[in-house]
Residue, then its C-alpha position, 0 to 999 in steps of 0.5 A: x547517515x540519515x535519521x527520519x522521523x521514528x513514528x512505529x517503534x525505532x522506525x519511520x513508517x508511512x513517510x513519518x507522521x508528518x508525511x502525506x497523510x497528514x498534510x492539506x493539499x490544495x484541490x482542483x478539478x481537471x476535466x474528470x480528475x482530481x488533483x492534490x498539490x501541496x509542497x512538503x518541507x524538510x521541517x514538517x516531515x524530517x525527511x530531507x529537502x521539499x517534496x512538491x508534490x501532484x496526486x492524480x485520482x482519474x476515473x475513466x468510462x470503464x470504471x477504471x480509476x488511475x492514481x497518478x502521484x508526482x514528486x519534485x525534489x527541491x534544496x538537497x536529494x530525498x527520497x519517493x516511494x509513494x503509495x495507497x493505503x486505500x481499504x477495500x471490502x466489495x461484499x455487503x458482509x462487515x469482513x472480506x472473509x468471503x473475499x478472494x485475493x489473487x496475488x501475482x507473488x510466489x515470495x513475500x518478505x522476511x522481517x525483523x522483530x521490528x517488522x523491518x525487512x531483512x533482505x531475505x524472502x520466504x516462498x509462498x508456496x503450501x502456506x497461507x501467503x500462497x494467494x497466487x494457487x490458492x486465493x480464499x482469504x477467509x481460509x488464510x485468515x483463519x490459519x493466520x488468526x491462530x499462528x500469527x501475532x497480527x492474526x492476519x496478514x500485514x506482510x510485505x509481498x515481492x509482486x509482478x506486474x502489470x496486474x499483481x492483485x486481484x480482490x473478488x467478493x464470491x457472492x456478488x462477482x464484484x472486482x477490483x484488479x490493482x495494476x502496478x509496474x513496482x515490485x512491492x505490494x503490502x496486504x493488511x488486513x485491518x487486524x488491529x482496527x477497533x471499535x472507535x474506528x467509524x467506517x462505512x461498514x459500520x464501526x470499525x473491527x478487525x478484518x473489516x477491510x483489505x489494504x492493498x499497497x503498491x510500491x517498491x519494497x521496503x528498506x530498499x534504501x538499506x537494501x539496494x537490491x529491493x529497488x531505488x527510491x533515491x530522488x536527485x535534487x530538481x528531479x521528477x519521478x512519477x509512479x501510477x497505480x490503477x484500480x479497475x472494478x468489474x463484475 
């Protein structure tokens, strides 16, 4: 029995509040990447062992840009399910109502009053998750804001890949496909962003952006079904996500 660090509630949520996002990596340049390096301990996180860790941003001529991150387990075996929690709006409007999603998913996840996924999944299908049959995020958001107590999406969707999203602004034809060979894709949709929140769009207010993250499901350490995040002591795991932006 492990406990890691409760940061949302009972739980842990993006690796603590100690973990990747809150860490200073050492930056280098390599041809036409950027690279982060940085070793996380057992004693900044409150996770077991250290993490050394590489995160890879390439962009290559075809406007396509591949985030590459590395983890190396040291001292005692750990976990590694890494992610982007990069937001998105290729509109000139300050919200992706007039966004379409594409989803490569025909469930998404049941959780717990504490957001924390059961094992269960709930079909898609004649509801707003159905973004694989009917992808206009503006009609969903507009059905969620009335039904929901996060007024729009913050769920778990089980995905196939290679190209398991796909977010299009219907006025300028811009698109960004999100290519991942992991069977998880979170979609949240700035709906508790506030005011004090400053972004490139301006100040930050609810739906502003999209989140798309990749990665396997979560709680697959209690649900072995949803995949294995589980890193050996002196072991290496790579995971890789794509972003390729067309019109």
């Amino acid at each position: 029995m492990i406990q890691t660090p409760q940061n949302e509630g009972n739980n842990s949520l993006h690796g603590g509040g100690n973990g990747w996002s809150n860490t200073i990596f050492a930056v280098k340049f390599d041809q036409n990447s950027i690279v982060l390096t940085a070793t996380i301990t057992s004693a900044q996180d409150g996770f077991p062992g250290n993490l050394e860790s590489e995160i890879r941003y390439t962009l290559s001529d075809d406007d396509t840009v591949t985030l590459t991150m590395s983890g190396t387990q040291r001292a005692t075996d750990g976990v590694f399910n890494p992610t982007s929690h990069a937001y998105f709006n290729l509109s000139q409007s300050d919200d992706v109502s007039n966004h379409e999603l594409h989803l490569n998913s025909k469930v998404h996840l049941a959780v717990d009053t504490g957001k924390v996924p059961t094992g269960e999944t709930i079909d898609n299908h004649n509801s707003p998750f159905d973004l694989r049959m009917a992808p206009d995020l503006g009609d969903a958001l507009a059905t969620l804001d009335k039904t929901t107590a996060e007024h729009g999406f913050d769920d778990v969707f089980v995905v196939q890949g290679p190209k398991i999203a796909s977010l299009k602004d219907k006025v300028s034809s811009r698109t960004i496909d999100v290519i991942s060979h992991r069977n998880g894709l979170v979609v949240f949709t700035a709906n508790s962003m506030t005011s004090d929140m400053i972004n490139n769009h301006g100040n930050g207010h609810k739906w502003v952006a999209v989140a798309l993250e990749p990665h396997t499901l979560p709680n697959s350490e209690n649900i072995p079904a949803f995949g294995d995040v589980r890193l050996k002591k002196d072991e290496t795991r790579v995971a890789e996500i794509v972003y390729r932006y067309h019109k």
